[in-house]
C-alpha positions, -999 to +999 in steps of 0.1 A: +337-427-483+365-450-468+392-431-449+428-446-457+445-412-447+447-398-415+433-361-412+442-349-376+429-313-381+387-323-378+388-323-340+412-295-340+391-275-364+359-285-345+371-270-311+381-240-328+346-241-345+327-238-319+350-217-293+349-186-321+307-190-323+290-163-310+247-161-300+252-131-321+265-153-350+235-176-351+203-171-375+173-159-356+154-187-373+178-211-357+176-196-323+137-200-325+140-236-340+165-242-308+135-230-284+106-250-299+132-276-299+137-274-260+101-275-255+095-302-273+118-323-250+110-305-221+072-321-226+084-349-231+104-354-204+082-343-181+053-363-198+073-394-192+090-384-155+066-412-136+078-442-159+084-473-141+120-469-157+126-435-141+113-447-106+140-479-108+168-455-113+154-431-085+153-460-062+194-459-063+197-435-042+190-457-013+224-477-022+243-439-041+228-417-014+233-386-039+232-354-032+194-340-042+207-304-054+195-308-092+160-305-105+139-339-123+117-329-145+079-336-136+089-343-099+094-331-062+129-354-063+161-341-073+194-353-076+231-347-080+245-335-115+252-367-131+224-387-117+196-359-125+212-355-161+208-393-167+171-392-153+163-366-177+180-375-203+160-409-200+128-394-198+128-379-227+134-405-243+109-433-228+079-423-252+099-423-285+084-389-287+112-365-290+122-346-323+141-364-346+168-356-370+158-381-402+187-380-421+206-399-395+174-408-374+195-391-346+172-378-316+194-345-311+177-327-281+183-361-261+221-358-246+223-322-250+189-307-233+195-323-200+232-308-197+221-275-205+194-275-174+210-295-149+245-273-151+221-242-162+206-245-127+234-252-103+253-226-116+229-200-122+239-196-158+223-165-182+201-178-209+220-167-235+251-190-223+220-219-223+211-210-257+242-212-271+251-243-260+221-261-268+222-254-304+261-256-307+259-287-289+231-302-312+251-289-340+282-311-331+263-342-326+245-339-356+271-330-379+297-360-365+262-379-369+263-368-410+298-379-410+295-419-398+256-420-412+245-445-426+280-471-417+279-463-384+242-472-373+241-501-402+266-517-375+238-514-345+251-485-334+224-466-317+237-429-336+217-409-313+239-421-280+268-426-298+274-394-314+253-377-287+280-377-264+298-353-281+271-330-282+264-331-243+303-323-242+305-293-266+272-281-243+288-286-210+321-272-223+307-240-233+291-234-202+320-246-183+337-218-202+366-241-215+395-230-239+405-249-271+427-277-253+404-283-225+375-287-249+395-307-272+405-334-241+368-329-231+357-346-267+380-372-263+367-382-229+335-381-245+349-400-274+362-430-260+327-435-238+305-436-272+282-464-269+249-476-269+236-505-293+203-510-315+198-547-302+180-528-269+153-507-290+118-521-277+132-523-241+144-497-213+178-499-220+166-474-255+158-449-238+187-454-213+210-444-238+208-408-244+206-402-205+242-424-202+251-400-232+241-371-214+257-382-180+289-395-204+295-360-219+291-338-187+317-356-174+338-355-196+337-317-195+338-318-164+367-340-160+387-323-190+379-288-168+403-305-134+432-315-162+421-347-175+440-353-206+430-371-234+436-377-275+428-345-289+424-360-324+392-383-313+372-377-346+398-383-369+428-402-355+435-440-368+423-457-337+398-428-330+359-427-333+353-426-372+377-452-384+367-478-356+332-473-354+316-466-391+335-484-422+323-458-442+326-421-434+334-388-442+348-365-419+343-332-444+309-334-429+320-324-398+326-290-407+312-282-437+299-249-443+301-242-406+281-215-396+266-216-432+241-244-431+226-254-395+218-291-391+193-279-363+169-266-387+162-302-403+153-310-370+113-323-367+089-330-340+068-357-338+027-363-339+032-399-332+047-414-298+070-442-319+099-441-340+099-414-368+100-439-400+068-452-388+052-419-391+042-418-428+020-456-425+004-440-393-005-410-416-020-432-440-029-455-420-051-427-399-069-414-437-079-447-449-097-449-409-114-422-413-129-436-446-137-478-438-144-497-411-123-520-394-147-551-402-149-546-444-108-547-447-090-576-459-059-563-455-038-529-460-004-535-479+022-504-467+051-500-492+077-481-476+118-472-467+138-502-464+147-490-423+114-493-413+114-531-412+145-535-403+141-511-373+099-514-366+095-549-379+080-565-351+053-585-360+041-599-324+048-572-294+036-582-261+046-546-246+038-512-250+075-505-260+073-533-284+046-517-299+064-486-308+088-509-331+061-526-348+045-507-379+020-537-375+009-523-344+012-489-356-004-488-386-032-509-370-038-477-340-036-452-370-065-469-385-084-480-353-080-448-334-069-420-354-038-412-332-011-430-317+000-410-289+015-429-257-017-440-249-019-462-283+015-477-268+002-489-237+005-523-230-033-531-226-041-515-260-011-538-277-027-571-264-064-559-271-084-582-288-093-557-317-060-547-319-044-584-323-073-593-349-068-563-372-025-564-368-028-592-394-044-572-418-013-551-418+009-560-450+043-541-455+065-540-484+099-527-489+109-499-515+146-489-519+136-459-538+112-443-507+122-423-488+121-423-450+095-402-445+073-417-479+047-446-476+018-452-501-009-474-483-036-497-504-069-513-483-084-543-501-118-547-485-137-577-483-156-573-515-125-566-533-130-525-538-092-510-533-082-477-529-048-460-522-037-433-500+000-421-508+019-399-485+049-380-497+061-363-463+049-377-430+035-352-404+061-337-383+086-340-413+106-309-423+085-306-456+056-312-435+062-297-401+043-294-368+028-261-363+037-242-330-002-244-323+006-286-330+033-286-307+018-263-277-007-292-280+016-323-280+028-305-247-002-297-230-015-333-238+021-347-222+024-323-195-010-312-179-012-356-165+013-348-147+020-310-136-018-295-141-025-269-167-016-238-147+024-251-144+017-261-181+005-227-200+035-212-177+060-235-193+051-227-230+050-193-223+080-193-206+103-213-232+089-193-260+103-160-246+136-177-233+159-147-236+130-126-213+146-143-180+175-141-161+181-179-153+163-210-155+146-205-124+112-196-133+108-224-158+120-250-136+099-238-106+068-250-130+081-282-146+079-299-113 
């Protein structure tokens, strides 16, 4: 819906929200969906810590000098609050392999996570403070997310950096222990530094943006904490982020049934190292492997949502991180390997000669009526036999979800590379029982 009227009381309604939310007042089934959804980016952002991208922004401390009194993930380095927040927040994000929310395609664990362990160990927070502020700070994003989807990202918005920022605020703010006014000049801070564009998916400026959202919404808090004022009608206001950012929107979605209905629990985890909508043509893409071989198919037409052309259309990537915005090269590693974990994105399996030949066997077509997690896949072989493989929620999908067995596994294949499998069977144990510790120490001495 169009606003034309003004409603100043969202933001004010927000604040007072999430100030009067209790641990206590939060579904178990939500606190547990919050945990698996922490070690899901955890892995992944440890599985991701010795990117080339993560090593260019490490190398700023030569010309920052920083202080090194914050942990990042998957390595003997640390760095000040900001800096390490960014890092993380990166890192996460560099495989495309962290959950997804896919009614906005919003990457929630992104801009809040890195917040809640960077302040969680320089203050020595409880875990129950940490807890809280992860999934209220999810909450927030994902909720303002509802409210500007789909205007706001049709623009080139990039939703997850964008209305991330407010979730890394709400987290910082509750651990920073703010009251109404400070929290409400802490989402206007946040607010006014919402960015982050579309154009840069297939580069490193993607995953970029839910570290700068991270790094954006800590300061705000932080800022807002020493007195800095801002609009304390951000959401809502005439000038303010829903009327100038997404044509279309409505703000009722911000609070809605708050409390009610969690927006945390229609968060999914991937099997596949790429962007979610590609999921369901790697599914089928991976049955109709198992069943032909690569040199009897004349092509394999993919019908599916209308986003994944316009977001993983790429028809000739040179890089790995091309690759993972190409359902040409994706459906082509579902049928050629079985999988398409980060190894399937690597830039030497992209430009492979098989690879390149059977990409132009790959045929997709647009549907307005799937949705973004349907595809139906036909192979036409050679001597004209077809068969179809239809799939009516992709693998990870809420209707079709991970097991915890499926995600213990996604971790230990992201994490032992890099931190052995001792550190790694610590961390899963240790994030599953989250409320058993005192502080983040023990989990962080292992995810380094």
């Amino acid at each position: 819906m169009i606003s034309n009227q003004v409603d100043t009381a969202v933001t004010k309604e927000l604040a007072v929200n999430i100030l009067r939310t209790k641990l206590s007042d939060i579904p178990e089934e939500v606190k547990e969906h919050g945990k698996k959804s922490m070690l899901n980016w955890l892995g992944v952002a440890v599985g991701a810590s010795r990117h080339e991208s993560v090593e260019i922004v490490l190398g700023l401390n030569e010309e920052l000098s920083w202080n090194e009194d914050v942990t990042i993930l998957g390595r003997s380095e640390k760095a000040d609050l900001l800096n390490a927040v960014l890092i993380n927040g990166m890192s996460s994000h560099i495989f495309d392999f962290d959950d997804t929310h896919l009614d906005t395609i919003h990457h929630p664990s992104g801009p809040v996570a890195p917040v809640v362990f960077a302040l969680g160990e320089k203050y020595d927070v409880d875990m129950d403070t940490l807890l809280l502020a992860f999934i209220l700070g999810c909450e927030v994003e994902l909720r303002i997310s509802n409210a500007v989807y789909p205007s706001h990202y049709d623009l080139g918005w990039h939703i997850t950096s964008t209305a991330g920022v407010f979730g890394a605020a709400t987290a910082a703010a509750i651990i920073l222990d703010l009251d109404e006014e400070t929290l409400l000049n802490s989402l206007g801070l946040a607010g006014t530094q919402a960015s982050g564009l579309r154009e840069m998916f297939g580069t490193m400026t993607k995953p970029f943006h839910p570290g700068k959202a991270a790094q954006n919404g800590l300061l705000a808090a932080l800022l807002a904490k020493k007195g800095f004022t801002s609009s304390k009608q951000v959401l809502d206001a005439k000038r303010g982020f829903a009327n100038v950012l997404a044509p279309e929107h409505n703000l009722e979605e911000v609070n809605m049934k708050w409390g009610e209905q969690w927006e945390l629990l229609k968060n999914s985890f991937k099997p596949y190292a790429c962007g979610i909508v590609l999921h369901p043509s790697i599914d089928s893409c991976i049955a109709l492997g198992k069943e032909y071989n690569a040199d009897d198919v004349e092509k394999i037409e993919i019908t599916v949502n209308p986003y994944v052309l316009e977001l993983t259309g790429k028809k000739t990537p040179k890089t790995g991180l091309e690759g993972k915005f190409s359902i040409y090269h994706s459906g082509t590693v579902g049928f050629l390997y079985g999988k398409a974990g980060e190894e399937e994105y690597g830039d030497d399996v992209v430009n492979s000669e098989a690879v390149l030949t059977f990409r132009e066997k790959i045929v997709p077509n647009v549907d307005d009526s799937f949705r973004e997690d349907e595809a139906v896949a036909v192979v036409t072989l050679k001597d004209g036999t077809q068969k179809e493989h239809r799939v009516k929620h992709a693998t990870g999908s809420v209707d079709n979800p991970m097991t915890q067995a499926d995600l213990e596994e996604k971790f230990r294949n992201l994490t032992i590379p890099v931190i052995g499998e001792a550190k790694t069977e610590s961390l899963i144990s240790n994030m599953m029982e989250w409320e058993e510790h005192r502080s983040l120490a023990p989990i962080l001495e292992k995810a380094r």
